[in-house]
SERO-4910 file (N, C-alpha, C, O; in steps of 0.05 Angstrom, whole numbers):
BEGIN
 pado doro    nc1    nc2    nc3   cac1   cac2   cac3    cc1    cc2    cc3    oc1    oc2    oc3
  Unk    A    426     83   -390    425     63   -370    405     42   -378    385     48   -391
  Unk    A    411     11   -369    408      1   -385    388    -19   -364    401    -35   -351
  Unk    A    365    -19   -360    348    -42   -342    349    -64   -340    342    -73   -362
  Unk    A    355    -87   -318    350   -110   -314    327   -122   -317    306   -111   -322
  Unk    A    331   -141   -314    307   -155   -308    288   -158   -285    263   -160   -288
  Unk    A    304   -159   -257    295   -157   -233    286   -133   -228    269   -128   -211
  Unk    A    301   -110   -249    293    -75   -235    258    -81   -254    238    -75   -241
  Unk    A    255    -91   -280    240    -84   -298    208    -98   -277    185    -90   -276
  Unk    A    221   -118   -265    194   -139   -253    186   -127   -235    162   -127   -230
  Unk    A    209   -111   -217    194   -103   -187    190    -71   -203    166    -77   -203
  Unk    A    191    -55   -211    173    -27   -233    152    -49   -234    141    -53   -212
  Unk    A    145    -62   -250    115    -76   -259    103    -82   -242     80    -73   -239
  Unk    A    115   -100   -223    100    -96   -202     87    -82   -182     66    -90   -171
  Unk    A    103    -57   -176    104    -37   -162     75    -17   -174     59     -4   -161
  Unk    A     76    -20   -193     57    -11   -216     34    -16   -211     16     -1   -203
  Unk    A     33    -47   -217      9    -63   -210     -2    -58   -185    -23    -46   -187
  Unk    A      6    -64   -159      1    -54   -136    -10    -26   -133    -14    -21   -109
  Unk    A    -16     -6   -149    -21     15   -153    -36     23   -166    -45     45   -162
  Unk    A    -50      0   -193    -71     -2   -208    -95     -6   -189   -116      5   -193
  Unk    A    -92    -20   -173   -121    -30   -152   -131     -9   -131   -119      0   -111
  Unk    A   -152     -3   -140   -168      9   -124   -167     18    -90   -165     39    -76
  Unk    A   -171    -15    -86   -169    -18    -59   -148    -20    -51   -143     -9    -30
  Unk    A   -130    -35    -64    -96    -22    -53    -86     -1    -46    -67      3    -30
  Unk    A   -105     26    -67    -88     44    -57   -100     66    -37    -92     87    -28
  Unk    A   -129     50    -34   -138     67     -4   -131     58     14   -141     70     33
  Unk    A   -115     35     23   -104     21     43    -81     45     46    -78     63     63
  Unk    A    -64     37     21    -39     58     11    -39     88     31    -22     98     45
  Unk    A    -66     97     25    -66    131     21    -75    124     54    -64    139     70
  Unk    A    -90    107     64    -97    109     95    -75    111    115    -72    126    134
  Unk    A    -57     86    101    -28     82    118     -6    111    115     13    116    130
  Unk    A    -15    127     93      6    143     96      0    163    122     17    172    137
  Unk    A    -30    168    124    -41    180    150    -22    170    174     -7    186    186
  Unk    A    -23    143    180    -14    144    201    -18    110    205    -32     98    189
  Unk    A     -4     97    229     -6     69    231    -44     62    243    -60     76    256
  Unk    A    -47     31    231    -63     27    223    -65     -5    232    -50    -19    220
  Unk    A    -84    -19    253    -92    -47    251   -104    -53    226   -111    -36    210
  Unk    A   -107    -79    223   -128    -96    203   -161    -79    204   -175    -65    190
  Unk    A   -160    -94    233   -189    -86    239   -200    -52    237   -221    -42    230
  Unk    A   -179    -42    246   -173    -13    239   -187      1    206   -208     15    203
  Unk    A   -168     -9    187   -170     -6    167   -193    -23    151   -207     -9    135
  Unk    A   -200    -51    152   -230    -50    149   -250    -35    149   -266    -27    132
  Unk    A   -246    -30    177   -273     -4    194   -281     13    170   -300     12    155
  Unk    A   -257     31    172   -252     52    169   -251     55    133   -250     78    124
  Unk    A   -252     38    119   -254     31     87   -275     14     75   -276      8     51
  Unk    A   -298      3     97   -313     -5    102   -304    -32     79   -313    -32     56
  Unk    A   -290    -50     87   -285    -70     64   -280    -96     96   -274    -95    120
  Unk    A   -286   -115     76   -288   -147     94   -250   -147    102   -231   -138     89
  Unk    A   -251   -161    127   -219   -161    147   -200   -183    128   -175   -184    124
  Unk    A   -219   -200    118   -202   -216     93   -197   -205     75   -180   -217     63
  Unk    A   -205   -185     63   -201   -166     34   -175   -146     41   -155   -139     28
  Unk    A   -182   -140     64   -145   -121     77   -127   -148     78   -108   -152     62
  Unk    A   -133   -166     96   -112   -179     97    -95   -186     78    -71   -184     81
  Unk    A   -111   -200     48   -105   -210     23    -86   -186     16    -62   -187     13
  Unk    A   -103   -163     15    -86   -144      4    -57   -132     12    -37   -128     -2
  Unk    A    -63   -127     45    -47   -117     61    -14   -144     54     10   -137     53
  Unk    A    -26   -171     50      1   -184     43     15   -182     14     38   -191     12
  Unk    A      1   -169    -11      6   -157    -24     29   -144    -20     53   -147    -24
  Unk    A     15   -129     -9     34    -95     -6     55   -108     13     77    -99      4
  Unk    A     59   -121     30     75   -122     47    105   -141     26    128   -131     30
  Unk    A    103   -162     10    103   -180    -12    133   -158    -28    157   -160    -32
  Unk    A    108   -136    -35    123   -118    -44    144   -101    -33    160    -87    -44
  Unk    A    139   -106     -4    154    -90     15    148    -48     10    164    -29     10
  Unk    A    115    -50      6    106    -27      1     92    -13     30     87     11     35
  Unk    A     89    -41     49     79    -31     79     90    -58     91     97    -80     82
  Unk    A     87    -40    126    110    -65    144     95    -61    167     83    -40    172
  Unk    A     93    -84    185     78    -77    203    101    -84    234    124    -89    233
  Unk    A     84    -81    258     96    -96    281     73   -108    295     49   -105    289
  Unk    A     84   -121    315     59   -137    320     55   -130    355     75   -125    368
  Unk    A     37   -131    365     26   -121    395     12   -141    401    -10   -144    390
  Unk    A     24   -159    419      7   -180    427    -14   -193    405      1   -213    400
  Unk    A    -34   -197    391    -48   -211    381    -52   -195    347    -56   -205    325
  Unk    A    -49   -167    354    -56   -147    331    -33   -140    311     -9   -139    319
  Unk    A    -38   -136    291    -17   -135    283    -24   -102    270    -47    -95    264
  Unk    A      0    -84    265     -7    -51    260     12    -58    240     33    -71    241
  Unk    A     -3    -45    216     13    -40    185     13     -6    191     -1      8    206
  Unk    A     42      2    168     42     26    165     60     21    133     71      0    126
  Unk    A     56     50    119     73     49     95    105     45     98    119     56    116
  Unk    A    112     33     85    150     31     83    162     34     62    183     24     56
  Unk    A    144     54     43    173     60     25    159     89     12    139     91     -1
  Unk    A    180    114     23    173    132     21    170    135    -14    152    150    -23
  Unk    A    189    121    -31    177    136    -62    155    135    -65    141    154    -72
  Unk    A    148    112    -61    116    102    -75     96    120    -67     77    127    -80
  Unk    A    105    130    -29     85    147    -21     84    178    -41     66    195    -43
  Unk    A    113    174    -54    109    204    -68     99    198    -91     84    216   -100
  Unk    A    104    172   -106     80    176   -129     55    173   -124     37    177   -140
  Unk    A     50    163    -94     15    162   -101      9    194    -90     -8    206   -102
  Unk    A     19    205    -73     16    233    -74     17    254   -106      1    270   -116
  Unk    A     37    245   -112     36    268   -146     11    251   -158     -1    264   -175
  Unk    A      2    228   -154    -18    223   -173    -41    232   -158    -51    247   -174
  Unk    A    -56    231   -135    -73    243   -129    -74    275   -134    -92    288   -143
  Unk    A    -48    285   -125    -43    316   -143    -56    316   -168    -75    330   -176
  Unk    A    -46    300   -178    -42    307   -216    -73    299   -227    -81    307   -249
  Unk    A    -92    279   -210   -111    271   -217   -136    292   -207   -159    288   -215
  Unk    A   -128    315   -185   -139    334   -175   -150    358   -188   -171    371   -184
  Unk    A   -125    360   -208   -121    382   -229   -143    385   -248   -152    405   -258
  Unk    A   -150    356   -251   -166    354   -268   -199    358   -268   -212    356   -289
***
């Protein structure tokens, strides 16, 4: 089987999104459970513009999706593979 171009960019990207640190404690927070901005700042102790930047990242990617409640807006993860590779990689990086 033979890869596109569009499959090859969104893998690289998907990738990339996964290299960053702080992406993927956003990542591993949201898989807990849904999550505000202000929420996830708190709680990662990082500035509400550093989630946001990020959080549109991931969203970009269609890696988390949110809804919105009056003024707030709640992200959660939306795409179960990714949740399973960042799970086998925290596994696999455990081992060690």
């Amino acid at each position: 089987m033979e890869l596109d171009e569009e499959t090859l960019f969104m893998v690289s990207q998907t990738f990339k999104a996964l290299s960053d640190p702080t992406r993927l404690r956003i990542l591993h927070l949201l898989f807990q459970g849904e999550h505000s901005v202000n929420e996830i700042a708190e709680k990662l102790s990082l500035l509400q513009s550093t989630v946001s930047h990020q959080l549109r990242f991931l969203k970009n990617l269609r890696l988390v999706k949110f809804r919105r409640e009056g003024t707030s807006l709640y992200y959660t993860h939306d795409d179960e593979h990714v949740i399973g590779l960042l799970k086998q990689s925290i596994e696999h990086a455990s081992h060690h």
